[in-house]
Kinemage of the C-alpha trace (Angstrom):
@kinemage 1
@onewidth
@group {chain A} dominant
@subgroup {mainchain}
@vectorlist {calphas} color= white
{ca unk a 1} P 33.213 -160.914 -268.649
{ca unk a 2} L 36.706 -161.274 -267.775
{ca unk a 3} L 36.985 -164.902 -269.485
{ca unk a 4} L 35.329 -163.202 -272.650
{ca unk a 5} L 37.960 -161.242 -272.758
{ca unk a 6} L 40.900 -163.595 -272.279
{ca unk a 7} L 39.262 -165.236 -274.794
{ca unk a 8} L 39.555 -162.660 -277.001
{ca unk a 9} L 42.483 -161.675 -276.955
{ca unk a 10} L 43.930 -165.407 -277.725
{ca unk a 11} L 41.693 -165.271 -280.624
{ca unk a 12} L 43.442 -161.817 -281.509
{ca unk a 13} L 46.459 -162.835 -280.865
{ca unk a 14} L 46.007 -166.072 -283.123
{ca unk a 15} L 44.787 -163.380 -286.238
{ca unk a 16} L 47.984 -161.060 -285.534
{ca unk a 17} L 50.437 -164.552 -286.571
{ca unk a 18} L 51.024 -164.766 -282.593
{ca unk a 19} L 50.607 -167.668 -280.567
{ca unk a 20} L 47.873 -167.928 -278.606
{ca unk a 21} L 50.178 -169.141 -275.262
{ca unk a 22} L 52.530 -165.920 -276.157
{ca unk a 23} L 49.381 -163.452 -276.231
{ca unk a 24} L 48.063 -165.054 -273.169
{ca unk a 25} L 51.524 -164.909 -271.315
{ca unk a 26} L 51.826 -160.944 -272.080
{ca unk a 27} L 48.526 -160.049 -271.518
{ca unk a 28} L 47.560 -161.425 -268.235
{ca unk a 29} L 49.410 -162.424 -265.080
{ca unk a 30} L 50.014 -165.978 -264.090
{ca unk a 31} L 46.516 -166.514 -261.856
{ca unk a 32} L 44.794 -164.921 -265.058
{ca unk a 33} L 46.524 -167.635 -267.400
{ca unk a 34} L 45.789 -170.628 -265.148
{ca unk a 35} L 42.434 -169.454 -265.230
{ca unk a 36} L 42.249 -169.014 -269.158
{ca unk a 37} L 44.135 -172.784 -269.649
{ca unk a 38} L 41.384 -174.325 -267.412
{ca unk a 39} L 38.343 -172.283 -269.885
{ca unk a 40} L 40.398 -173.628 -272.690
{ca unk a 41} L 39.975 -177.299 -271.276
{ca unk a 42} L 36.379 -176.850 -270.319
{ca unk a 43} L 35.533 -175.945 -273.768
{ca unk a 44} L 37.123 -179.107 -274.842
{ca unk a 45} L 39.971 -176.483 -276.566
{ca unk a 46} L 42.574 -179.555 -275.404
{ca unk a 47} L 45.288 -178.883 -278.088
{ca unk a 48} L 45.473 -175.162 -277.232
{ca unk a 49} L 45.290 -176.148 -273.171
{ca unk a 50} L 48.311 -177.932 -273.813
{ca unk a 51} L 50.404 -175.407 -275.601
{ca unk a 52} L 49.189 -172.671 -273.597
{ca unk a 53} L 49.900 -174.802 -270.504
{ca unk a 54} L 53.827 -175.351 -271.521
{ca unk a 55} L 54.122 -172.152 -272.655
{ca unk a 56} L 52.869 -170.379 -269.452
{ca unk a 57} L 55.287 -173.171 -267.553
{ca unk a 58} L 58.697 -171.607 -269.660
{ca unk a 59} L 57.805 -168.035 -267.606
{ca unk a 60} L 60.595 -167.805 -264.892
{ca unk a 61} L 58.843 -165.130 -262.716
{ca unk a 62} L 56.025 -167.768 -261.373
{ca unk a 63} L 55.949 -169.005 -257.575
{ca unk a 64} L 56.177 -172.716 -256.657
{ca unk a 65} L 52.001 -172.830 -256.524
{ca unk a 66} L 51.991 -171.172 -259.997
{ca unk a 67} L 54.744 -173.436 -261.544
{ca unk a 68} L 52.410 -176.741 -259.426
{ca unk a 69} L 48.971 -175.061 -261.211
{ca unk a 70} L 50.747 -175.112 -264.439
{ca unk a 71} L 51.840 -178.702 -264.009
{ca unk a 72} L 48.299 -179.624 -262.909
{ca unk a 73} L 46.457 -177.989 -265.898
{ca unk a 74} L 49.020 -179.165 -268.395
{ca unk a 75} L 48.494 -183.195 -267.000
{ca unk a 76} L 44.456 -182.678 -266.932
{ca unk a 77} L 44.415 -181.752 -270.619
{ca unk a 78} L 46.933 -184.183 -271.831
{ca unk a 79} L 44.430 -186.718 -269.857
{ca unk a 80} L 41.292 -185.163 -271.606
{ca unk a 81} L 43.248 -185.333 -275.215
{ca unk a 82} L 43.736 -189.324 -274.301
{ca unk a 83} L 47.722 -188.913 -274.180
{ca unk a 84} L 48.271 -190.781 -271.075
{ca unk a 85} L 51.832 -191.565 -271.151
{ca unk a 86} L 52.395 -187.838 -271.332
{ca unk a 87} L 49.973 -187.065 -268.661
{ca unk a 88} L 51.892 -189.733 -266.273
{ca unk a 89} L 55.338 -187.928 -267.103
{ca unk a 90} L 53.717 -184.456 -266.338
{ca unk a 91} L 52.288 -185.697 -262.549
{ca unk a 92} L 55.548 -187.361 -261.536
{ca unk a 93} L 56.983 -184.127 -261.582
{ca unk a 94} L 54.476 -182.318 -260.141
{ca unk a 95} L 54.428 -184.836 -257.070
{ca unk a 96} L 58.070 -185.033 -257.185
{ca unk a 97} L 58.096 -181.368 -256.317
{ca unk a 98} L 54.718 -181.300 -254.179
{ca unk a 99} L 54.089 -185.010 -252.436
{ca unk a 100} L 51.367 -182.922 -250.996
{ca unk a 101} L 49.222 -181.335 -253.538
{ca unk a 102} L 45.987 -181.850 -254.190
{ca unk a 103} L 43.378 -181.423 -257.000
{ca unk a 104} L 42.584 -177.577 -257.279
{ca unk a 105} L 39.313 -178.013 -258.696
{ca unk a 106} L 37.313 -181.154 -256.240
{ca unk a 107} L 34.872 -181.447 -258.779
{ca unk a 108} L 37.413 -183.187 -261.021
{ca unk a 109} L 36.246 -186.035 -263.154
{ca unk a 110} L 36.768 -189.545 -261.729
{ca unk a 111} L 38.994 -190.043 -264.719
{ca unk a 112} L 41.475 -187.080 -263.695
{ca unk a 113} L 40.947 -187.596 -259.961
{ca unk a 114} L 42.039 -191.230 -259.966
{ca unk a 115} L 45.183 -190.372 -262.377
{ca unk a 116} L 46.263 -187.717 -259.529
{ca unk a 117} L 45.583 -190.243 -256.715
{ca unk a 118} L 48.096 -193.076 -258.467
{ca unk a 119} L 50.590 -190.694 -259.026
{ca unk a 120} L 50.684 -189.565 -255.355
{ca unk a 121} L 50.903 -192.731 -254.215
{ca unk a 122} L 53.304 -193.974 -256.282
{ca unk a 123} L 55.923 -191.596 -254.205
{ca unk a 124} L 58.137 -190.252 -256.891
{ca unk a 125} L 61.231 -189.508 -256.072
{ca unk a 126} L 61.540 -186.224 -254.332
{ca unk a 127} L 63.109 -183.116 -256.434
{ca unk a 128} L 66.409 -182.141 -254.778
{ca unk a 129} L 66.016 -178.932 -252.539
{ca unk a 130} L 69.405 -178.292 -250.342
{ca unk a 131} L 70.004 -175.657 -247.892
{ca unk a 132} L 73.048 -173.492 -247.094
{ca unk a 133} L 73.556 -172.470 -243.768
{ca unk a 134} L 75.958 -171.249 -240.891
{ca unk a 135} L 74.887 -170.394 -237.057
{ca unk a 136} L 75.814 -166.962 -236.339
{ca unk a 137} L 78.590 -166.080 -233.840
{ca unk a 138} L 77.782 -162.929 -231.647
{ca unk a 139} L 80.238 -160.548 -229.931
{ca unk a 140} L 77.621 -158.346 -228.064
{ca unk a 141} L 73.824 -158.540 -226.882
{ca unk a 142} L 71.690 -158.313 -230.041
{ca unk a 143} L 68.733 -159.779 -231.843
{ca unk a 144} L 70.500 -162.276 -233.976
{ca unk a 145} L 69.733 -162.833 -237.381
{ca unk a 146} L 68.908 -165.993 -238.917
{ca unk a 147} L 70.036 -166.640 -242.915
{ca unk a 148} L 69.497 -169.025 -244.787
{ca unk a 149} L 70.232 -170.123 -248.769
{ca unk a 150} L 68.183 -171.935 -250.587
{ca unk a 151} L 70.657 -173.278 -253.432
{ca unk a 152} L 68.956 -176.071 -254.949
{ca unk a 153} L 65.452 -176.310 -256.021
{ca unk a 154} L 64.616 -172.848 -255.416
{ca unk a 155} L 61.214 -173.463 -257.589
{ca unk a 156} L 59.956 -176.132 -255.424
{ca unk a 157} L 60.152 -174.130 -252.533
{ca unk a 158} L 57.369 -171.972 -251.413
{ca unk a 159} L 58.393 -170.490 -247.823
{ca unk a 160} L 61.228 -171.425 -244.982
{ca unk a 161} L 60.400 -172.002 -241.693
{ca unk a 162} L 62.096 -171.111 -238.886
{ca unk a 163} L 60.975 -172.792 -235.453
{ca unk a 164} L 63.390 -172.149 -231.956
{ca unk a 165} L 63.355 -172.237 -228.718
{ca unk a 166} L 65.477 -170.616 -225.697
{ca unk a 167} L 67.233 -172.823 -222.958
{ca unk a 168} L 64.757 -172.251 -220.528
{ca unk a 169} L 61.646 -172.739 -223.144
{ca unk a 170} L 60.230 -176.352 -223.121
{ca unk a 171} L 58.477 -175.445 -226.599
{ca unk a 172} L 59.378 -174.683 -229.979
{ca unk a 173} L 57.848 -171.256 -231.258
{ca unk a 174} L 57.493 -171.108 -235.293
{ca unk a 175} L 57.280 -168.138 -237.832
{ca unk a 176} L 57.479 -167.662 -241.793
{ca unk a 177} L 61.144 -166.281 -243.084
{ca unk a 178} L 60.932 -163.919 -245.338
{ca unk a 179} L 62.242 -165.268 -248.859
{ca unk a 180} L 63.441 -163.345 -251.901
{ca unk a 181} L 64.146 -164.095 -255.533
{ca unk a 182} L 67.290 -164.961 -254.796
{ca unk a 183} L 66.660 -167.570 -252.529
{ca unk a 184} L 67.877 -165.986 -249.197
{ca unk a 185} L 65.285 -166.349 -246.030
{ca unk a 186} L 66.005 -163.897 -243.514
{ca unk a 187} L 64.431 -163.482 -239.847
{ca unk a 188} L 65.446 -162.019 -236.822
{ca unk a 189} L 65.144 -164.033 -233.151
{ca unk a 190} L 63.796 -162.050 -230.527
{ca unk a 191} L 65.957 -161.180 -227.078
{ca unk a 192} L 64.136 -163.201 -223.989
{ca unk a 193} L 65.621 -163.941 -220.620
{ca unk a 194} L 67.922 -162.105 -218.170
{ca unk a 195} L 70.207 -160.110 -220.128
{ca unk a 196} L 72.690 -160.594 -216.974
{ca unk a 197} L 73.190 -164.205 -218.402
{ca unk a 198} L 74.287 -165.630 -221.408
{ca unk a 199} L 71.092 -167.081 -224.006
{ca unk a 200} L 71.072 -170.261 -225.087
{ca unk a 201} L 68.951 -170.818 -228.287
{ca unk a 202} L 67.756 -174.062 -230.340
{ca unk a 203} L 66.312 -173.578 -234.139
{ca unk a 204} L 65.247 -175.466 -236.781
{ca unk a 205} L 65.100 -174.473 -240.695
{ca unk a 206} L 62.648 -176.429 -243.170
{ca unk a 207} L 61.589 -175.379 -246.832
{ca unk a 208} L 58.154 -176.019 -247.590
{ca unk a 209} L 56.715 -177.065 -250.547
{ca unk a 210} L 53.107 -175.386 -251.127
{ca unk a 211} L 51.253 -177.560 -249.536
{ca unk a 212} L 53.776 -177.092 -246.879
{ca unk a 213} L 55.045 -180.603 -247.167
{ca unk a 214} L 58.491 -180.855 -245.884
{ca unk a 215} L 61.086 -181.068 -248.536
{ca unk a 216} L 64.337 -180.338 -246.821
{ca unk a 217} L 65.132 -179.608 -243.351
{ca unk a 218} L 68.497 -178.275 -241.187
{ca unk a 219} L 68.569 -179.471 -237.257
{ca unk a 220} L 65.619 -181.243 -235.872
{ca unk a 221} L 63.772 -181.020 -232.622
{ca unk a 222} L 65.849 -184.032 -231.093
{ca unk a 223} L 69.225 -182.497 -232.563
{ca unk a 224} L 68.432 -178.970 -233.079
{ca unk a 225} L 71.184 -176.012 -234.633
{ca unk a 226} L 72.099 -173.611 -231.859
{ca unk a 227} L 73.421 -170.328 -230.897
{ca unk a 228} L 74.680 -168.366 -227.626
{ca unk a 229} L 73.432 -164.660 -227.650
{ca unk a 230} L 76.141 -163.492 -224.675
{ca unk a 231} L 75.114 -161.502 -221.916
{ca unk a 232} L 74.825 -157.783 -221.814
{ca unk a 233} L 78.461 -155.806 -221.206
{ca unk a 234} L 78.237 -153.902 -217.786
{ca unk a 235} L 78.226 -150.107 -217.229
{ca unk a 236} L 81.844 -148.739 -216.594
{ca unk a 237} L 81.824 -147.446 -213.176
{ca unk a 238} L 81.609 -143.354 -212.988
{ca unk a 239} L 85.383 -142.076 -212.595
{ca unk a 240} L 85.999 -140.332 -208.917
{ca unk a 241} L 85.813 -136.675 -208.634
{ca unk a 242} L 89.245 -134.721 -208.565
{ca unk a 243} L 89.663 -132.870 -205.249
{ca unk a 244} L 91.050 -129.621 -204.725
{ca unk a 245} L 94.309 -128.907 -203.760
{ca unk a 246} L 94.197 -127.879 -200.122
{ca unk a 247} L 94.388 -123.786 -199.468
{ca unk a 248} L 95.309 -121.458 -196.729
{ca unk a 249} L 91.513 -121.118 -194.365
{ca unk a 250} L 91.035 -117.825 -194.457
{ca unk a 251} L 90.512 -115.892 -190.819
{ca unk a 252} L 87.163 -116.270 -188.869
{ca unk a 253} L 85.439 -113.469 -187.250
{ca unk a 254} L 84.295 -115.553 -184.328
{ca unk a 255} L 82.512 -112.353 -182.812
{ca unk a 256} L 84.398 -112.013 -179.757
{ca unk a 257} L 85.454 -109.145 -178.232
{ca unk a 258} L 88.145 -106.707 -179.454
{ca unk a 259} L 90.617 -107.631 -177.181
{ca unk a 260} L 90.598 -111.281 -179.461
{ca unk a 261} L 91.459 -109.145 -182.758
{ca unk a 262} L 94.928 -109.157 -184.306
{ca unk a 263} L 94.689 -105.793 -185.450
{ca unk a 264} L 93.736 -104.348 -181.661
{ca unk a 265} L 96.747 -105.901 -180.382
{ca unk a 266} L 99.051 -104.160 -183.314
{ca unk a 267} L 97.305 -100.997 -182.611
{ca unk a 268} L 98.275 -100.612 -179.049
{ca unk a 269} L 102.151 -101.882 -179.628
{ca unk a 270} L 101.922 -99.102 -182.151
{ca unk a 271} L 101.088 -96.168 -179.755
{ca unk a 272} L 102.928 -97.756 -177.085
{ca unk a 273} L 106.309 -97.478 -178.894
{ca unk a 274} L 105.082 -93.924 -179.977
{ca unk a 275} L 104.485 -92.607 -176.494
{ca unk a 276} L 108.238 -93.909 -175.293
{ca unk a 277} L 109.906 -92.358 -178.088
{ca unk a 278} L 108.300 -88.873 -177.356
{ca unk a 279} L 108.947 -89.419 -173.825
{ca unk a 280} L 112.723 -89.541 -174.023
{ca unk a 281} L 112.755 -86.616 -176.735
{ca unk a 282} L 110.993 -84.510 -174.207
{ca unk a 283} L 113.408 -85.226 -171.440
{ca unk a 284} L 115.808 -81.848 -170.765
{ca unk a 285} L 119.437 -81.935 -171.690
{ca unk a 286} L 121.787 -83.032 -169.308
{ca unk a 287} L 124.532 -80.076 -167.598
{ca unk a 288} L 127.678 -79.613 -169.566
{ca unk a 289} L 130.605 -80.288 -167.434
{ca unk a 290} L 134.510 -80.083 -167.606
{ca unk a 291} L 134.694 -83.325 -169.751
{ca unk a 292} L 132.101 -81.514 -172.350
{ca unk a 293} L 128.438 -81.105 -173.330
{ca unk a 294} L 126.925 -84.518 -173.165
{ca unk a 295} L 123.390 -84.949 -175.014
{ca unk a 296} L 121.406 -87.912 -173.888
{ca unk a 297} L 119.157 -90.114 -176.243
């Protein structure tokens, strides 16, 4: 049903004084128009295949498998239309850009299957992919992250690959970067080891074409890039407490008896120098004599 109505709209499309390949490019996405080109062929619709199929290749928002699917279904109805030259043009490129790829549909006629095969082994000379890239330098203990450019060939290129290793690690462990439109891969290398000592780590980067053929590569396994993720900074030691200055102890009640008390001691001087006082006040008057009255104190 689906088809049907692909099919219908290029027929609308053709009534409304539109191109059938601009109809088909705004009204599906670019798995729906590969699938519509390859109807178009089957139907024997060759001329239309082809200008659909050049069309749908002028989009810029198509992955390196869709750009490959639009070479392949452009070169198969060039073949079935008899225009070989053009057909042998088309499949360079697409094996200049994929060495790897292979026949989407295997039921392929022998015709189309053995154009495919010469092509791939004729070895075209590989599209230029180059990558841009510089190790980076850490100042403290973190997860470092891995960038990457892809500056030429962007379109060929359907993921990065990142595969490392740390110093102590005898194998290489791989994972997918992740890669935007602007041709930047990104990933993030986990922290192993003791974080006590520094981390050595080895990496490769290699852009993949879809059928993840290598088509260019920074380091290798023998001569690898590398980093050093430095060890962890240590703890500053906890600052010493501030004593107190020193103070006058104040007295101890040892519980003794009150002869050992200060204030007992006091206490007696005190009365003692009371009772001598009153003692010589009370003492009578001496006699007054010829030389006068003498009072004694």
């Amino acid at each position: 049903m689906m088809r049907r109505l692909l099919s219908a709209a290029a027929v609308w499309a053709c009534l409304a004084g539109v191109s059938p390949a601009v109809g088909l490019a705004q009204a599906q996405d670019a798995d729906a128009a590969v699938a519509t080109i390859r109807e178009q062929i089957l139907f024997a619709r060759y001329d239309d295949a082809v200008a659909s199929s050049r069309h749908y290749l002028t989009r810029q928002d198509l992955t390196a498998a869709q750009r490959n699917a639009g070479l392949e279904v452009l070169a198969i109805a060039q073949l079935a239309n008899r225009n070989d030259t053009r057909a042998s043009e088309v499949l360079s490129l697409l094996y200049s850009r994929d060495p790897g790829h292979r026949l989407a549909d295997p039921d392929a006629s022998p015709m189309v299957q053995g154009a495919f095969a010469r092509a791939r082994e004729a070895h075209p000379e590989r599209v230029e992919v180059r990558l841009e890239h510089t190790p980076p330098v850490l100042d403290q203990r973190e997860s470092p992250e891995i960038r990457v450019q892809v500056v030429e060939g962007r379109d060929a290129v359907s993921e990065v690959r990142l595969a490392y290793r740390t110093g102590t690690a005898g194998r290489y462990a791989r994972l997918v970067m992740e890669l935007d439109a602007d041709g930047v891969a990104r990933a993030r290398l986990p922290l192993v080891g003791d974080p006590a000592h520094e981390q050595l780590v080895d990496y490769t980067l290699t852009a993949m074409a879809p059928s993840l053929t290598p088509l260019a590569q920074l380091g290798s396994e023998a001569e690898p890039l590398s980093l050093t993720v430095p060890r962890a900074q240590r703890e500053a030691p906890a600052a010493a407490p501030v004593l107190a200055s020193p103070t006058t102890p104040e007295p101890h009640d040892d519980g003794g008896s009150i002869a050992g008390k200060w204030w007992f001691w006091t206490l007696v001087v005190g009365v003692v120098a009371g009772g001598v006082t009153a003692a010589v006040l009370a003492q009578p008057s001496s006699p007054s004599g010829s030389l006068g009255h003498v009072t004694l104190r």
